[in-house]
C-alpha positions in Angstrom: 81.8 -16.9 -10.9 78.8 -16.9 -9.2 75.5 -18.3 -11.8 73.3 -15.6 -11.6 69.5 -17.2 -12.7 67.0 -15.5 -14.2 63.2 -15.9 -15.2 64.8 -18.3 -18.2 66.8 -21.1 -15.7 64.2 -20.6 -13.3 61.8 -22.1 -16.0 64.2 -24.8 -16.7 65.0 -25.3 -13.7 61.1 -26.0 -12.9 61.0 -28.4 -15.6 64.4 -30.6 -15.5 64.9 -30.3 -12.2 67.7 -29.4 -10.0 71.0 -28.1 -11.0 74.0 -29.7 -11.8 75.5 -32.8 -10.4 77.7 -31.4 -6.9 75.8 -27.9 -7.2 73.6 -26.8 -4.6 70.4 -24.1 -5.7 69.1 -21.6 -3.5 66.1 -19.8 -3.5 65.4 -16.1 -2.4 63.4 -12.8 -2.5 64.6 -11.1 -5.6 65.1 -10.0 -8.5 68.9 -9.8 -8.7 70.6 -6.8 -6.5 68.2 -7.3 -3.4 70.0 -7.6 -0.2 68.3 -11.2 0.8 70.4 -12.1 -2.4 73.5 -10.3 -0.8 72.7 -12.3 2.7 72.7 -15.4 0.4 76.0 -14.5 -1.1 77.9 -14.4 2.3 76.3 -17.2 3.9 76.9 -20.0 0.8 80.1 -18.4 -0.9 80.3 -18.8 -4.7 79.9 -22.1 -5.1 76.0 -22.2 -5.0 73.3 -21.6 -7.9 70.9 -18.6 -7.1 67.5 -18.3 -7.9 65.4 -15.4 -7.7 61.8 -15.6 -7.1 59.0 -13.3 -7.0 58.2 -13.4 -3.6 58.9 -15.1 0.3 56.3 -17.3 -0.3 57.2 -18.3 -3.8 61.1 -18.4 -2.8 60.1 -21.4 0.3 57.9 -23.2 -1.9 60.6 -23.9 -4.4 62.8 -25.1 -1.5 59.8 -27.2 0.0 59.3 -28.6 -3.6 62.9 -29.4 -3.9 63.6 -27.7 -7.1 66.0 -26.0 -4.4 67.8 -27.2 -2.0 67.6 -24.2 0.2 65.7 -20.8 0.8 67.0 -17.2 2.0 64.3 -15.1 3.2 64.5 -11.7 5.6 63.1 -11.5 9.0 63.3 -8.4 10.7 65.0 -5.1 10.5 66.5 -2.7 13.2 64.5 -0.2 12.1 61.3 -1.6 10.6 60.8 -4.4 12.7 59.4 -7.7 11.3 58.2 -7.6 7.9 54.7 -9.2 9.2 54.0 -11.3 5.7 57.2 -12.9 5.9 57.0 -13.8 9.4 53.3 -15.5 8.5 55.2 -17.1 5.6 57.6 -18.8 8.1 54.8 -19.9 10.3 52.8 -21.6 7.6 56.1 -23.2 6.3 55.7 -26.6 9.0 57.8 -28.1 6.8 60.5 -25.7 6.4 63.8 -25.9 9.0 65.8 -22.7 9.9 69.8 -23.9 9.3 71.3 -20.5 9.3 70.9 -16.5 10.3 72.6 -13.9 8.6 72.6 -10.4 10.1 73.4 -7.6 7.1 73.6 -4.4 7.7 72.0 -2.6 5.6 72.8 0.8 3.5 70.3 2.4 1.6 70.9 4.2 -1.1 68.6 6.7 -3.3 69.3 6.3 -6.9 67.9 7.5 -10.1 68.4 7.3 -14.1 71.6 9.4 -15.6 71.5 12.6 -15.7 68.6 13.1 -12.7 69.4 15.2 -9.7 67.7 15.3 -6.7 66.2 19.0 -7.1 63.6 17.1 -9.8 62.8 13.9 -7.7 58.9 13.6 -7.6 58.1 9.8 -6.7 60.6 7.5 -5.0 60.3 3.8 -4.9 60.7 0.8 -2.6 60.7 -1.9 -0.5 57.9 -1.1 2.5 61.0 -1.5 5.1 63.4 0.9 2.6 60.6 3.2 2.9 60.4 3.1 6.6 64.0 3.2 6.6 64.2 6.2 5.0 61.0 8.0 6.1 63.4 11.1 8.0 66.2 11.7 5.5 63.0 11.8 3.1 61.2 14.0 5.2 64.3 16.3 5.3 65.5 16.4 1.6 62.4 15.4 0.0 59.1 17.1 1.5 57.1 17.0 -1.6 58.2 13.7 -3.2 55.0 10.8 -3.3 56.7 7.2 -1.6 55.3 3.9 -3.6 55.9 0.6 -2.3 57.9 -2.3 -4.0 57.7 -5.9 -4.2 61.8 -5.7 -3.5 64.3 -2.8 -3.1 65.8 -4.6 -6.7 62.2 -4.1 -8.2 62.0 -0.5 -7.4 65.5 0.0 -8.8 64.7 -2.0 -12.0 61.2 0.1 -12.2 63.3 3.1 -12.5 65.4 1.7 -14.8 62.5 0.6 -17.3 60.7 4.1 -16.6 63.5 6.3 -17.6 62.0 9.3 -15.7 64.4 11.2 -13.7 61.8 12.4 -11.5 61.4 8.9 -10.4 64.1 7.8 -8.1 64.6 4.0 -5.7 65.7 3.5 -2.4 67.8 0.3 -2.9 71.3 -1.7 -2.1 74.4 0.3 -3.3 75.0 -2.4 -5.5 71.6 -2.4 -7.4 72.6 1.2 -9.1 75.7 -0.5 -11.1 73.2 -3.6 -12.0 70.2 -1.7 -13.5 72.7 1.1 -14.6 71.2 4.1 -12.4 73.2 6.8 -10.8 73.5 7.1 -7.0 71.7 10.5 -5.8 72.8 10.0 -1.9 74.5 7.8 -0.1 73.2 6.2 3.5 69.4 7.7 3.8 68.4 5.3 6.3 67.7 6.6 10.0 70.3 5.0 11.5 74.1 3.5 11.0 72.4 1.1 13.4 70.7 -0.3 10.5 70.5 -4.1 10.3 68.3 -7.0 8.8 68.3 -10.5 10.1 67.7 -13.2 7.4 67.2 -17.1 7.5 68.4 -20.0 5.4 65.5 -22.4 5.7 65.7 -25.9 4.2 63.5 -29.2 4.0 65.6 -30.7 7.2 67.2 -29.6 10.3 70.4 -29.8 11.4 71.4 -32.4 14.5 74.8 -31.6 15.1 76.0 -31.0 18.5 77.0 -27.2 19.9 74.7 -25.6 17.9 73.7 -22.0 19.7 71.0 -20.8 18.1 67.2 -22.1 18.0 63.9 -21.5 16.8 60.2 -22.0 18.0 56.8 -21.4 16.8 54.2 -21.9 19.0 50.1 -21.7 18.5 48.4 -20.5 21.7 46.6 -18.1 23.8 48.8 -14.9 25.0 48.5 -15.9 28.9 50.3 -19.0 27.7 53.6 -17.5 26.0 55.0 -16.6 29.5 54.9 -20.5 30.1 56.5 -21.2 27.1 59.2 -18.7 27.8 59.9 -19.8 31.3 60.6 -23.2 29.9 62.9 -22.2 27.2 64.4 -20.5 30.1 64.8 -23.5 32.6 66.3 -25.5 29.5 68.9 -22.5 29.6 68.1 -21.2 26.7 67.6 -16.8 26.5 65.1 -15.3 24.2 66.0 -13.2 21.5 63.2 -12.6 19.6 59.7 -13.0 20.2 57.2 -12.4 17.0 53.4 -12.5 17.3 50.7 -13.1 15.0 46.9 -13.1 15.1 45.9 -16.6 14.7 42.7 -16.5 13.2 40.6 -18.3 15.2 39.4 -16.6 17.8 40.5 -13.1 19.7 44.0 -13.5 22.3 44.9 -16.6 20.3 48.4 -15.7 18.2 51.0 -17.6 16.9 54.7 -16.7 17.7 58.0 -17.4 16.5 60.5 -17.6 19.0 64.3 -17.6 18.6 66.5 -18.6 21.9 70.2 -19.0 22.6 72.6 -21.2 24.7 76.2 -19.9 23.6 77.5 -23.3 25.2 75.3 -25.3 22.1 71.8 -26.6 22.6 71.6 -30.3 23.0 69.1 -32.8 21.0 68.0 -34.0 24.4 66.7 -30.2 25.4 65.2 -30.0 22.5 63.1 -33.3 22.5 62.4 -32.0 26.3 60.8 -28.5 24.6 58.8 -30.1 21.9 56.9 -32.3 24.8 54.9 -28.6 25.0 51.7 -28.3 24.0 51.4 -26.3 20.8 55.4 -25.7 20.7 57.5 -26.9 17.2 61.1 -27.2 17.1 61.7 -25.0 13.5 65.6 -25.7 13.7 68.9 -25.1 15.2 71.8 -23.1 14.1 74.6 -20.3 13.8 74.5 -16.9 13.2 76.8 -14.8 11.5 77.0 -11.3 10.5 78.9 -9.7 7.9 80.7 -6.2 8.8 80.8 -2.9 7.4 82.6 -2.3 4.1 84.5 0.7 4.0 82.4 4.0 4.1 81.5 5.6 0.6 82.3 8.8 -0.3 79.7 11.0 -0.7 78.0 12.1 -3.4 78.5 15.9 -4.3 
């Protein structure tokens, strides 16, 4: 079974170091019952030790400390495009190495404590992108109902949990009801079955083996520069597909981007060494992608 780490082995953890001999920790946006924690699941198996942390920023700098070995952090949503703090949080992490993508999709679910119905719902609680997720089925079912914003879709289901007010209801993963013992209100209240979040598994190297498909970028320069930068990762035969922008700071039309490209045939070292000649362009890692499927469709709830 699967060590599930709390604020206690966290603490240890910080003071004895990694886990046991042969057992490799990973980091991640928690608490327990978010979906990064569910992307981290189905990319390392059971084998690995989880560790929730508080936030992105906390969850890479225990991988860049090396009290983990590796960090899961999301990316960017179908619906709710790039959650823009996290994408700053990858940029600021020099250090840090994508190794892996997950793509999950995603299934919100509206829960509550036992015994609340969705007549009395008053305040409902998440994650800015469950929010955003869920802003029309909201709009629909619950005009009147006041949206708060979450560290996590797992906080805002523990927060209801601690509150005990059935007019206070989360917007979390299915799973989360059974783990802070809530009861599910509806089923599926995002936008669209469309729904899907991208994650990354980020650690302190990259990986250098051969037919690798997958690569990102992040680059530091004014925007009538990116189309250069593109048109290079496209004459190494590499496609875009994703292109984030951030204000640098500095002065106004500088921005940094993170750039992810594909070559389904692999990417060699030697095109990447070629990129990285570029002005203002860092290699942030190579890898595969993988995407879990649907489960089978819940029954609705009456």
């Amino acid at each position: 079974m699967k060590k599930y780490c709390g604020t206690l082995l966290l603490t240890l953890l910080l003071i004895f170091g990694s886990a046991a001999e042969g057992t490799e920790s990973v980091s991640y946006l928690g608490p327990e019952g978010t979906y990064t924690e569910e992307a981290a699941q189905f990319w390392f198996g059971t084998e690995q030790t989880l560790i929730p942390a508080g936030t992105v920023d906390e969850a890479i700098g225990e991988m860049l400390s090396g009290r983990t070995d590796y960090a899961v952090i999301p990316q960017e949503n179908t619906l709710g495009g790039p959650v823009v703090s996290y994408v700053d949080a990858l940029i600021a992490a020099e250090e840090a190495y994508v190794v892996g993508e997950v793509v999950l999709p995603i299934r919100q679910t509206l829960m509550g404590v036992p015994g609340a119905s969705l007549a009395g719902i008053r305040t409902v609680c998440s994650h800015v992108q469950g929010l955003t997720q869920s802003a029309a089925w909201r709009a629909e079912h619950l005009k009147e109902a006041e949206a708060v914003e979450m560290a996590s879709t797992a906080a805002a289901a523990a927060y209801v949990a601690q509150q005990q007010d059935p007019s206070v209801a989360a917007v979390a993963a299915p799973g989360a009801a059974s783990l802070y013992g809530l009861q599910v209100l509806a089923e599926n209240v995002q936008i669209s079955e469309a729904n899907k979040t991208r994650f990354y598994v980020l650690a302190r190297q990259p990986l250098e083996e051969e037919g690798l498909t997958r690569a990102v970028f992040t680059a530091a320069c004014r925007a009538d520069r990116i189309d250069d930068i593109i048109l290079a990762l496209r004459g190494a035969g590499l496609e875009l597909v994703a292109l984030h922008d951030r204000p640098e700071g500095s002065e106004l039309g500088r921005y940094h981007y993170v750039l992810e490209a594909e070559n389904q045939e692999g990417i060699s070292q030697e095109v990447i060494s070629s990129l990285c000649e570029a002005e203002g362009l860092r290699f942030a890692g190579c890898f595969q992608a993988k995407e879990k499927g649907l489960s089978a469709a819940s029954s609705p709830i009456p």
